[in-house]
C-alpha positions as CSV (number, residue, x, y, z in Angstrom):
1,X,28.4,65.6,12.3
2,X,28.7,64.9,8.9
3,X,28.8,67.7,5.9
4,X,27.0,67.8,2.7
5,X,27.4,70.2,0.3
6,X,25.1,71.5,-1.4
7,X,5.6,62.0,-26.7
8,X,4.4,60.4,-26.8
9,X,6.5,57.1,-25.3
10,X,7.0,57.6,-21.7
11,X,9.1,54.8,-21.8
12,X,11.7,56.3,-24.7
13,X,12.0,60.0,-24.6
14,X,11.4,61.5,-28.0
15,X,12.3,64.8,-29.5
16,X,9.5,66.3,-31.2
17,X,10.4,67.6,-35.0
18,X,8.8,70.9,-35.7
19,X,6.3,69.3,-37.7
20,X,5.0,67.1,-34.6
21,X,5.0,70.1,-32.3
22,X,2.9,72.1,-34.5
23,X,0.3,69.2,-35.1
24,X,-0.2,69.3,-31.6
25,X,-1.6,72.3,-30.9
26,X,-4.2,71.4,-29.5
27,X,-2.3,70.9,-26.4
28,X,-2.7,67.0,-26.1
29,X,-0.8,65.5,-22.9
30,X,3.0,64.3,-24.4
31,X,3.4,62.9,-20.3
32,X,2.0,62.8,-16.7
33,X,5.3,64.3,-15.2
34,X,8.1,66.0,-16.5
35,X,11.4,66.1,-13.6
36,X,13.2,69.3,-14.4
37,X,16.6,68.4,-12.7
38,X,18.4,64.9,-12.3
39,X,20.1,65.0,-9.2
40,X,19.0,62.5,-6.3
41,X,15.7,64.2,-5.6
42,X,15.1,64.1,-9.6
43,X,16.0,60.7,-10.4
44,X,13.9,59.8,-7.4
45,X,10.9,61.3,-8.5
46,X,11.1,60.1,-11.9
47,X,11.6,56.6,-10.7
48,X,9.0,56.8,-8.1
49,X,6.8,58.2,-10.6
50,X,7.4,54.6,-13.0
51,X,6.5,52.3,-10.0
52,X,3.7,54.0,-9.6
53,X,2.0,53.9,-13.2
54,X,3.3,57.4,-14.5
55,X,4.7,57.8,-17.8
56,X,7.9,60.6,-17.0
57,X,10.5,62.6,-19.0
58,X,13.5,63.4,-16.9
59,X,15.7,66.7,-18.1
60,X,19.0,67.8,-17.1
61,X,21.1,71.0,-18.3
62,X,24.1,69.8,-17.4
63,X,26.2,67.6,-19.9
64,X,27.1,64.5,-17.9
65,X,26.7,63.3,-14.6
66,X,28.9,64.9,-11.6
67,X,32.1,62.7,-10.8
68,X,32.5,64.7,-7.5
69,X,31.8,63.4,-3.9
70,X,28.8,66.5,-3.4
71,X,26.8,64.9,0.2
72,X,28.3,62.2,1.9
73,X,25.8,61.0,4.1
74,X,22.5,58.7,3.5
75,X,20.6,58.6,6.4
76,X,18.2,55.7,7.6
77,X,14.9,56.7,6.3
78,X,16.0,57.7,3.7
79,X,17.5,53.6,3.2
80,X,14.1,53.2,4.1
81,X,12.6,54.6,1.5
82,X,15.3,53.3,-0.9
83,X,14.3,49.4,0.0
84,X,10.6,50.2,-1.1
85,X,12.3,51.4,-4.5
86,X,14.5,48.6,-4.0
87,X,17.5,49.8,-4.7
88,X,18.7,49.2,-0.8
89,X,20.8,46.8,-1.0
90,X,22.9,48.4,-3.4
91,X,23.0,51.6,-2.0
92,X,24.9,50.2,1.5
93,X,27.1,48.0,-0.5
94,X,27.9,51.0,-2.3
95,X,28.8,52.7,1.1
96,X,30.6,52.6,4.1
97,X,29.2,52.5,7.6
98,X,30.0,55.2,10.4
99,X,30.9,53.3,13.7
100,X,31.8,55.9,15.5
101,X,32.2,60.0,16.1
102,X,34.8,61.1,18.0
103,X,34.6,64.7,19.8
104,X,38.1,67.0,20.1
105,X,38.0,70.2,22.1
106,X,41.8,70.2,23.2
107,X,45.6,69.5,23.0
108,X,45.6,66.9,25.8
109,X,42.1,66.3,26.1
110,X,40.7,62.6,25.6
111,X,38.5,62.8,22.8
112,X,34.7,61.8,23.6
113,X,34.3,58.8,21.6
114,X,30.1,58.3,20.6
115,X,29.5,55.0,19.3
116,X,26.7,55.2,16.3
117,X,26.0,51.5,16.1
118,X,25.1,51.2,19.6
119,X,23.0,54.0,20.5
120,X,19.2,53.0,20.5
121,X,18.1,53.0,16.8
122,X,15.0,50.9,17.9
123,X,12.8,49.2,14.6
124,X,14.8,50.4,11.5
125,X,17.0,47.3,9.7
126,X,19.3,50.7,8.8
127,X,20.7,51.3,12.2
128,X,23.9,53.7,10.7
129,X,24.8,56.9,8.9
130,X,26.2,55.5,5.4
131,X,29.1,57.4,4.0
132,X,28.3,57.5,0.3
133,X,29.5,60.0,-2.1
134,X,26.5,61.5,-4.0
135,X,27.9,60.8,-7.4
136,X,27.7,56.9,-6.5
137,X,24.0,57.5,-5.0
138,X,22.6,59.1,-8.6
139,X,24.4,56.4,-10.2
140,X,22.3,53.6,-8.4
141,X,19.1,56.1,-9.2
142,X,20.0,56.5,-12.5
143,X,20.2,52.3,-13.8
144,X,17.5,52.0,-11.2
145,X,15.6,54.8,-14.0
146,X,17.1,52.9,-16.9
147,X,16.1,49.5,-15.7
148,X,12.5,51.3,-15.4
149,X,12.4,52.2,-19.0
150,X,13.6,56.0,-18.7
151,X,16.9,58.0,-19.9
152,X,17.9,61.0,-18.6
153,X,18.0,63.7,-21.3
154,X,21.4,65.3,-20.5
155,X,21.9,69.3,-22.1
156,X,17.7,69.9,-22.2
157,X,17.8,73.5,-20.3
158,X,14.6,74.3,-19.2
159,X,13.3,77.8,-20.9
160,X,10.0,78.9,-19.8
161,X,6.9,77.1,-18.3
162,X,3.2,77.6,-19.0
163,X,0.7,76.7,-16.4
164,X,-2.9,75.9,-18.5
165,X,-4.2,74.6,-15.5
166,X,-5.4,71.5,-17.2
167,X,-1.7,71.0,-18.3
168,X,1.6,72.4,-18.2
169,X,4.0,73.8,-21.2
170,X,7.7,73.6,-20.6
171,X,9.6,74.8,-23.4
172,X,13.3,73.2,-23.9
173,X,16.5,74.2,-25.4
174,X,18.9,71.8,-26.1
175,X,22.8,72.3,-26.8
176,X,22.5,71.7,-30.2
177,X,20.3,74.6,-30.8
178,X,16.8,72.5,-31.0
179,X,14.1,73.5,-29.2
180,X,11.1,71.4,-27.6
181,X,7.7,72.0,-26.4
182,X,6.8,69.4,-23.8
183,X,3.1,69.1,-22.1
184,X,2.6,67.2,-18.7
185,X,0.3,66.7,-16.2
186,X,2.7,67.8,-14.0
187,X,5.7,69.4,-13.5
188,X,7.7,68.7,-10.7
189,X,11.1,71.3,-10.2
190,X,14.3,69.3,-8.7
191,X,17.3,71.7,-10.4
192,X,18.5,72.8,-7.2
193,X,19.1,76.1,-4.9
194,X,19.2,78.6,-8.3
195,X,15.6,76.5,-9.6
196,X,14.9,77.8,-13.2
197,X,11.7,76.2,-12.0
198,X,10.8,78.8,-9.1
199,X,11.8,81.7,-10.5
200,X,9.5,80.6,-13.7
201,X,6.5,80.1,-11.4
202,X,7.1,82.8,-9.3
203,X,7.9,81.4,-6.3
204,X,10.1,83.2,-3.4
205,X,13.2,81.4,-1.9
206,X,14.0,84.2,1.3
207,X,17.7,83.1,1.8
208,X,19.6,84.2,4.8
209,X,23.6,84.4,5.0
210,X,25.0,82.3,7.7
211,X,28.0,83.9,7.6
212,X,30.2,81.7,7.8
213,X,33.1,80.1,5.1
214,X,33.7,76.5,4.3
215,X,36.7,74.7,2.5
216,X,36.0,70.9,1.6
217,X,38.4,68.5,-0.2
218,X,38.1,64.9,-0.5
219,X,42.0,64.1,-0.1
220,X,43.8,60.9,0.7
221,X,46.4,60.3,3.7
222,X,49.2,58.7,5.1
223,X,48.1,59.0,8.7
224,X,47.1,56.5,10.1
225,X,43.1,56.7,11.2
226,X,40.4,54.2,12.2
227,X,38.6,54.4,8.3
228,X,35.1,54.1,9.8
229,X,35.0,56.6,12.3
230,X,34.7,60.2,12.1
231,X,36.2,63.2,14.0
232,X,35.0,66.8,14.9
233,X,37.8,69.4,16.6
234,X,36.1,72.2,18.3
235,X,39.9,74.7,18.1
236,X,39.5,78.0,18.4
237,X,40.9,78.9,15.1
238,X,37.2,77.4,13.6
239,X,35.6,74.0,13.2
240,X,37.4,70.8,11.8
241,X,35.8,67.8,10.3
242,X,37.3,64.9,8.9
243,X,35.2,62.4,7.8
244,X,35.5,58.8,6.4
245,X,34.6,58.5,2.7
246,X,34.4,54.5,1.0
247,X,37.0,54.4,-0.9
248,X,40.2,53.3,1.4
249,X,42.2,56.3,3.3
250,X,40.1,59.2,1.5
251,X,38.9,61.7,3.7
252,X,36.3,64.6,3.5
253,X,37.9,67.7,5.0
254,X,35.3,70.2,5.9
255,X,36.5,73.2,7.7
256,X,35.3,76.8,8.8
257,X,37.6,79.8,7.9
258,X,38.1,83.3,7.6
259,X,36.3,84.2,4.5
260,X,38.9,86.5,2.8
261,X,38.3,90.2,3.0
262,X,38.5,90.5,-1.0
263,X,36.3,87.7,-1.7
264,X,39.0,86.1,-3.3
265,X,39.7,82.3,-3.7
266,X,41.6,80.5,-1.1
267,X,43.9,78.0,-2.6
268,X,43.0,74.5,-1.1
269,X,46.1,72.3,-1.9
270,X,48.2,70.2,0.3
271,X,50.2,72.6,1.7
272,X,47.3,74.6,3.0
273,X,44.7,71.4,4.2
274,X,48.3,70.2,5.8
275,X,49.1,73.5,7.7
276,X,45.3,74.1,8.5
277,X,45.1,70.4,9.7
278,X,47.8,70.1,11.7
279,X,47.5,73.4,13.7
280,X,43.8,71.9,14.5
281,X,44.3,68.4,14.6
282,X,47.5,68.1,15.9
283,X,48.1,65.8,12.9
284,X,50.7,65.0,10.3
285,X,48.6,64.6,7.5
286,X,50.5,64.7,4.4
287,X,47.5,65.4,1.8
288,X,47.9,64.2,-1.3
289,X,45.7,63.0,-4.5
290,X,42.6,65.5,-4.1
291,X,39.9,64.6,-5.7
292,X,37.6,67.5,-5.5
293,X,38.1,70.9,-3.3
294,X,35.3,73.5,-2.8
295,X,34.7,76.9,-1.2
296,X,31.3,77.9,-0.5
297,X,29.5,80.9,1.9
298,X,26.7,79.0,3.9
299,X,22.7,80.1,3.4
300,X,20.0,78.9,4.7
301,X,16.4,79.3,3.7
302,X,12.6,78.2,2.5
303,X,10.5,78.8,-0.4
304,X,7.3,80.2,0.2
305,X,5.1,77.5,-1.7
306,X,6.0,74.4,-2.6
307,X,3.0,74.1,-5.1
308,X,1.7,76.4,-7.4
309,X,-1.2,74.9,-9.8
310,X,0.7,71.9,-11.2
311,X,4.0,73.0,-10.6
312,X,5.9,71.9,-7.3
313,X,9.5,72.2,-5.8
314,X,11.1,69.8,-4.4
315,X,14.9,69.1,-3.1
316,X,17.1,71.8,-3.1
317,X,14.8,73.9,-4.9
318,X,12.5,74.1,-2.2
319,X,14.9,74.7,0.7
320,X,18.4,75.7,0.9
321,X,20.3,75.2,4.9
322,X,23.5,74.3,6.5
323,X,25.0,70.6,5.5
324,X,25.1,70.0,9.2
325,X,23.7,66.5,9.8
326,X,23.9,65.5,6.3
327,X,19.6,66.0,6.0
328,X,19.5,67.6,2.4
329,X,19.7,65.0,-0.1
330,X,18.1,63.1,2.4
331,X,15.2,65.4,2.9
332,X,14.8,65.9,-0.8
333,X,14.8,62.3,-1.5
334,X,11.4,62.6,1.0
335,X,10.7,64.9,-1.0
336,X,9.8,63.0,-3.4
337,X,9.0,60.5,-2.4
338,X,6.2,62.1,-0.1
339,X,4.6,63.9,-3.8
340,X,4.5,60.9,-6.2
341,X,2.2,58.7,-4.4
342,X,-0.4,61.7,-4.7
343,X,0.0,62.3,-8.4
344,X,-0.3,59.0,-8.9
345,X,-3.1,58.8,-6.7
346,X,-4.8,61.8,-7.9
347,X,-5.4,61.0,-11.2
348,X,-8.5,58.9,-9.8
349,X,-9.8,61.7,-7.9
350,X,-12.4,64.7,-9.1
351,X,-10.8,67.8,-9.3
352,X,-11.5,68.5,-5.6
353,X,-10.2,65.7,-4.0
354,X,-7.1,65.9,-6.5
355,X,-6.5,69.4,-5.2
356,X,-6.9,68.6,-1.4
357,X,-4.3,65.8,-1.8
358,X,-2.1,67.8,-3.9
359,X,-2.0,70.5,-1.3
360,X,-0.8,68.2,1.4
361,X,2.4,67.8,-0.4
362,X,3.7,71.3,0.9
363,X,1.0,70.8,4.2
364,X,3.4,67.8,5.3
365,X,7.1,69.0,3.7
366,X,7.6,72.6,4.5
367,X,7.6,72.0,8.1
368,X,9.3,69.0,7.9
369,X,11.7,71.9,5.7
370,X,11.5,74.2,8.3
371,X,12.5,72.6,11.3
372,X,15.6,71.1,9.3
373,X,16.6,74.5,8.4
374,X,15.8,76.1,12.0
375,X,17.8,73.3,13.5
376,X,20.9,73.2,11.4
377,X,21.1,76.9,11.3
378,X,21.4,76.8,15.4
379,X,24.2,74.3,15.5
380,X,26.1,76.2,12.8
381,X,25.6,79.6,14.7
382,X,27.4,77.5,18.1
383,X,30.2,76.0,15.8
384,X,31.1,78.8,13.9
385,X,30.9,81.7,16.4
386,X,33.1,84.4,15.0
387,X,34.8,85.4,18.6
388,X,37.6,82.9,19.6
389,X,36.2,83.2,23.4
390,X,33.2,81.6,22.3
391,X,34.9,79.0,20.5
392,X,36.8,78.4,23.2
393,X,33.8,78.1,26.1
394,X,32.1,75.2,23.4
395,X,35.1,73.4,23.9
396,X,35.0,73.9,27.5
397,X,31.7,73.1,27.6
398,X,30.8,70.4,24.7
399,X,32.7,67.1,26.2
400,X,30.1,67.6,29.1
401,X,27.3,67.7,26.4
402,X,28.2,65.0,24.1
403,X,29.2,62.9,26.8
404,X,25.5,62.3,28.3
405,X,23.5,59.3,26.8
406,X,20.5,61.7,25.8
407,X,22.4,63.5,23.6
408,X,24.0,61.0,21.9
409,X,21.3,58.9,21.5
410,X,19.6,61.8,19.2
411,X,22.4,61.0,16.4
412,X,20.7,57.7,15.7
413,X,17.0,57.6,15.5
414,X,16.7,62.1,15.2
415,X,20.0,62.3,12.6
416,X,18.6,59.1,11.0
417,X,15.1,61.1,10.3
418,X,13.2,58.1,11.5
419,X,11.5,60.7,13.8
420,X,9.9,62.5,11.2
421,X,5.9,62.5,10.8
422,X,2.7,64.5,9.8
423,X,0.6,65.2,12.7
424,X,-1.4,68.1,11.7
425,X,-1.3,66.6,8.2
426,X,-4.8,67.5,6.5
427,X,-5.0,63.9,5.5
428,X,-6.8,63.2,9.0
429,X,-8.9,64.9,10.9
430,X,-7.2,65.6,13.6
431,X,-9.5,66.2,16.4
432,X,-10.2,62.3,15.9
433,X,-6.5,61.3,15.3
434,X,-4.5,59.1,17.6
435,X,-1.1,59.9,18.3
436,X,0.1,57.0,16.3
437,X,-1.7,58.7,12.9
438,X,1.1,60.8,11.2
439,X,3.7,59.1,12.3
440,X,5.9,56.0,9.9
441,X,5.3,52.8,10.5
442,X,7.2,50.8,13.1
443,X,9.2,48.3,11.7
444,X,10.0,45.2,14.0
445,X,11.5,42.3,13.3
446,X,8.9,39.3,12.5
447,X,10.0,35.4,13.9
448,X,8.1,34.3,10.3
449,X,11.3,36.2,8.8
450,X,12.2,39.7,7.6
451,X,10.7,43.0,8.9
452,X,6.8,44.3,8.9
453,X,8.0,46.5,6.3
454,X,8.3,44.3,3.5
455,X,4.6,43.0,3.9
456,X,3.3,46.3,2.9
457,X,2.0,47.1,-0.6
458,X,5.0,49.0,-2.0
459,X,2.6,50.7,-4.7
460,X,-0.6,51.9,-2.5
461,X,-2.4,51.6,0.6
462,X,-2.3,48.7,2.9
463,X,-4.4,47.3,6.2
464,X,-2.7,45.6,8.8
465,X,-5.0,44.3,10.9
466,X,-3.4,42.8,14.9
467,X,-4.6,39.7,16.8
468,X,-3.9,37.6,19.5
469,X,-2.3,34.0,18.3
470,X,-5.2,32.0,17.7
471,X,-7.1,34.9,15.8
472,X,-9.0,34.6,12.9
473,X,-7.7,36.0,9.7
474,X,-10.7,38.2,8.2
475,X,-12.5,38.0,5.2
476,X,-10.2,40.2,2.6
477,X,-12.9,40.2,0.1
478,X,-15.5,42.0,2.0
479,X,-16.5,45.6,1.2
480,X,-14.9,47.1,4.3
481,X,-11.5,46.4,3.1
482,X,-12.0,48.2,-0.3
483,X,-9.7,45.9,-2.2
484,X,-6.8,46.6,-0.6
485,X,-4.0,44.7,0.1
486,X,-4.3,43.5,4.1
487,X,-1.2,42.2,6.4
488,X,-2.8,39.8,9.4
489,X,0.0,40.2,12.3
490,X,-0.4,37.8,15.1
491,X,1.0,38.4,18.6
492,X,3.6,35.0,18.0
493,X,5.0,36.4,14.9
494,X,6.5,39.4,16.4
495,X,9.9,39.3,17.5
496,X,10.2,42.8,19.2
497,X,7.4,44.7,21.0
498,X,4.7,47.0,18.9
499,X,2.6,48.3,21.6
500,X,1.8,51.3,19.7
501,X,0.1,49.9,16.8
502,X,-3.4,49.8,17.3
503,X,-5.8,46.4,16.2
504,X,-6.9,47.7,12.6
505,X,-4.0,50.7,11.2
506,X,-3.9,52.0,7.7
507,X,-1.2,52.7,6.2
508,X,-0.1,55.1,3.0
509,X,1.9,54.1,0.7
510,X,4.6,55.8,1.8
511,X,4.8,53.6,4.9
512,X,3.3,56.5,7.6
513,X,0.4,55.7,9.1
514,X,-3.2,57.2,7.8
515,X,-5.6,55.7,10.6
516,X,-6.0,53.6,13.4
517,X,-8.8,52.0,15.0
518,X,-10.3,49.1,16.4
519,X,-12.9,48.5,13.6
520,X,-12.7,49.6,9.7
521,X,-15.4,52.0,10.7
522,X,-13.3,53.7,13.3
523,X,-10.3,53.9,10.8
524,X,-12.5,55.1,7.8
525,X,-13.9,57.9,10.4
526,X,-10.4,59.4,10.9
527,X,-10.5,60.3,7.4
528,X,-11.7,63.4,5.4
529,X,-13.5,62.1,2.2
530,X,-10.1,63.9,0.3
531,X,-7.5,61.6,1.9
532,X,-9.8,58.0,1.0
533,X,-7.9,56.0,-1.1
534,X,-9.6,56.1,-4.3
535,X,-10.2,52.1,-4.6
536,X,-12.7,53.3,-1.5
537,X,-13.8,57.0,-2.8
538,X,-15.4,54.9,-5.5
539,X,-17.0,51.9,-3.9
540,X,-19.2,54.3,-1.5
């Protein structure tokens, strides 16, 4: 599998003179939400934040942007999530395709060969895990933000924060020795696995030690290798990756290794990826040009909360885990994705109904959190099991494994996240929920063009309302469709099965599904007054 590592304008970020800072004492609201952190989960959540109607400030200690590779894999929800931003299309021309993972547990074994693009990725237009390097990923982000209005503010270091309740205070320090109140709405904490944010709100991050080493290096070859497919070898010595990166003949190296008894730095160079490679691989790999080389001890772990008044994590700060599978910029991304549709929605609410919605942020992403950290923890325990006899009976034993349709089939649609839902979200009542509710949206193909996707309303809710082929479209401006946006889906215009969509289905804005029924009434009945959208909250 693949590794990751781990004002006043909204528009034009100001820096408030001393002057301005003291004549606002009063505590007036500079912003809705200020992003502490402008990695991918950051830059989303700002972004997000502008499509939906927020006005945002986006801060970053750091001086620059990264140049280095960081996580390599966007997965297919997460492309997903990426075309209602619409930044899609660039992302996978940005990126290259996997078409294959190839299994080694031997000299002289035949490799088990799993083809990506053909296992049953069912009703996403994403079928395939896209090698991207994360620095090209934030760049996208980043014009996407810039096209939007909003500039990163590079060197702010976030000092302290102040939670008013009605407003938060963040104070900032910038490199040049200036210093800057900022008051938002909300605050939302992206600055990765060391947040300044959580240990500022007082949130607990339990982390665990895998125990295991890494060495990474992004490092060209003269080998000859198919460039889009991948390889694992399961050698007794510890775990091998290489993995294909864009740019032609560079390669991600991951491997496991002793970690020194000293704690000391291992040199990765040439000589030492060669050596280590070739006693695994079997290879003559002749490393050369490496872009980036790391050394890391694996963790794994989840924060308590991921809310506390209006302050929440999100990303890395929120949950720290194993880069096997490639999930965490993808689950941070989610992240965010899952939280700014609320705040943007909650700003039409009464303090109640703000905080019930509010809640469901950690409600719906801590166990989506959870399991990704449960899940990649087990596979790391199996591939880096310290005694070589253990190694050794995986590789006895994995060919059978991977080799059954089953389990390969789980590396598209489970890898890919498209599995992912909210079942026991509070959002529904679930004694009167379907099985459908929770769950995202299937996507089929439509014989009118496109997919059911691009019909919905990007920026709310939206009905979608089934019929057979000579059905009456309804009336859109009756009251029982609260003003919002409705997609009329005839049998004929379907050109793949959707059986599990039921006649009348609501759907959030971020494409999962908040009700089904056969009538309005039925789907408005599924709801708990908190989780109306607000268009409806204020009509009844």
């Amino acid at each position: 599998m693949p590794f990751e590592i781990t004002t006043e304008s909204p528009l034009k970020p100001v820096r408030a003179t001393q002057p301005a800072r003291a004549a606002a004492a009063d505590r007036q609201v500079h912003v809705d939400v200020l992003v502490v952190g402008a990695g991918p989960t950051g830059l989303t959540a700002a972004s997000e934040a502008r499509r939906h109607g927020l006005s945002v400030r986006i801060i970053e200690r750091k001086p620059r942007r990264s140049t280095f590779s960081k996580a390599l894999v966007v997965h297919a929800r997460t492309l997903e999530v990426f075309e209602a931003m619409g930044i899609a299309d660039a992302v996978v021309a940005a990126g290259t395709r996997f078409a294959a993972l190839n299994t080694h547990t031997g000299t002289g074994r035949r490799a088990v060969r799993v083809d990506l693009l053909a296992q049953p990725w069912g009703d996403t237009a994403y079928p395939y895990w896209l090698s991207i390097p994360q620095y090209a990923t934030e760049q996208i982000l980043e014009s996407h933000l810039a096209a939007l209005g909003v500039d990163v503010e590079w060197q702010a270091a976030l000092d302290d924060i102040t939670d008013h309740g009605d407003l938060v205070e963040a104070r900032i320090q910038y490199a040049d020795g200036g210093c800057e109140t900022i008051r938002s709405r909300w605050l939302i904490g992206c600055d990765g696995a060391r947040s300044r944010v959580r240990e500022q709100t007082g949130l607990h991050l339990n982390r665990a030690d895998a125990g295991a080493t890494f060495v990474l290096a992004d490092v060209k070859t003269t080998a000859h290798l198919q460039e889009d497919e991948g390889h694992v070898y399961l050698h007794p010595d510890g775990l091998l990756l290489i993995v294909p990166m864009p740019e032609p003949r560079r390669w991600r190296i991951i491997a496991h290794v002793p970690t020194p008894p000293d704690g000391s730095p291992i040199t990765i160079d040439a000589t030492y990826l060669d050596a280590l490679i070739h006693r695994r691989a079997g290879l003559e790999f002749a490393s050369h040009d490496i872009a980036w080389d790391s050394q890391f001890k694996l963790s794994h772990g989840v924060v308590d909360h991921y809310r506390k008044g209006r302050i929440f994590l999100a990303g890395d700060a929120a949950h720290v885990h194993s880069p096997v599978g490639g999930q965490g910029l993808n689950t941070g991304i989610q992240d965010a994705h899952n939280l700014i549709w609320k705040l943007a929605t909650a700003r039409h609410l009464d303090a109640g109904a703000a905080k019930a919605l509010l809640d469901s942020y950690e409600a719906e992403r801590r166990p989506v959190a959870r399991a990704m950290v449960q899940g990649t923890a087990r596979a790391t325990g199996a591939l880096t099991a310290r005694r070589p006899l253990v190694r050794r009976a995986l590789g006895a034993i994995a060919p059978h494994l991977i080799a059954r349709s089953a389990i390969q089939a789980r590396l598209g649609r489970r890898v890919g996240m498209l599995e992912i839902g909210y079942p026991n979200s509070p959002l529904t009542k679930v004694s009167a929920a379907p099985t459908a509710v929770g769950r995202r949206l299937p996507n089929p193909r439509l014989h009118t063009g496109g997919r059911l996707h691009e019909r919905l309303n990007r920026a709310g809710h939206t009905w979608i309302v089934r019929s057979r082929q000579d059905g009456t479209h309804p009336h859109t401006g009756h009251p029982r469709w609260a003003d919002i946006p409705l997609v009329f889906l005839t049998d004929d215009m379907l050109a793949e099965p959707l059986d599990q969509l039921a006649r009348v289905t609501l759907v959030r804005p971020d494409g999962y599904i908040a009700a089904t029924g056969t009538t309005t009434e039925a789907v408005w009945a599924q709801l708990p007054a908190t989780a109306l959208p607000f268009r409806y909250s204020h009509t009844t």
